[in-house]
N, C-alpha and C positions, 0 to 999 in steps of 0.2 A: 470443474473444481470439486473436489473431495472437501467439504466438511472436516471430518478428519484432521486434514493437514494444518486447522487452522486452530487444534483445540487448545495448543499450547499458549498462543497469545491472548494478551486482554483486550485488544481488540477488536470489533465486529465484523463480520466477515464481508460485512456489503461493503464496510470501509476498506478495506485490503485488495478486494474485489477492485474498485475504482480506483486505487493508488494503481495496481499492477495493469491495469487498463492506461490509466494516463502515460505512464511511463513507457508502454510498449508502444500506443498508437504513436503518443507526441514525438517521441525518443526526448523523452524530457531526461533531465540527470535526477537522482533519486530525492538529491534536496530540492531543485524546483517540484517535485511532486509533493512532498512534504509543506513546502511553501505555500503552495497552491491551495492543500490540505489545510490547512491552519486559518487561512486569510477564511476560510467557510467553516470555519470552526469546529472541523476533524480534525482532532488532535492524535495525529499517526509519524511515528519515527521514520527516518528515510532507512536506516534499519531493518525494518519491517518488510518495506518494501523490497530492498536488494533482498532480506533471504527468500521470499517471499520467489522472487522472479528467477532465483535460482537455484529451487529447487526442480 
């Protein structure tokens, strides 16, 4: 992962990081990641995650 790509969001890259991990291994949908995210108190859009996985 490029640094870089993550300079435009406000969130942390280890957070993005794990969103983009949960979703790929689990094949979770972008809101269960988000969900998942939140209930542990990372506060990450599902958003984030899709551009995130599709870039």
């Amino acid at each position: 992962m490029n640094p870089s790509t993550y300079k435009q969001h406000r969130f942390p890259l280890e957070i993005i990081a794990h969103a983009v991990w949960l979703y790929v291994r689990f094949a979770l949908s972008y809101r269960d990641v988000e969900e998942l995210l939140t209930e542990r108190k990372m506060l990450l859009t599902y958003k984030t995650v899709c551009q995130q996985c599709h870039t």
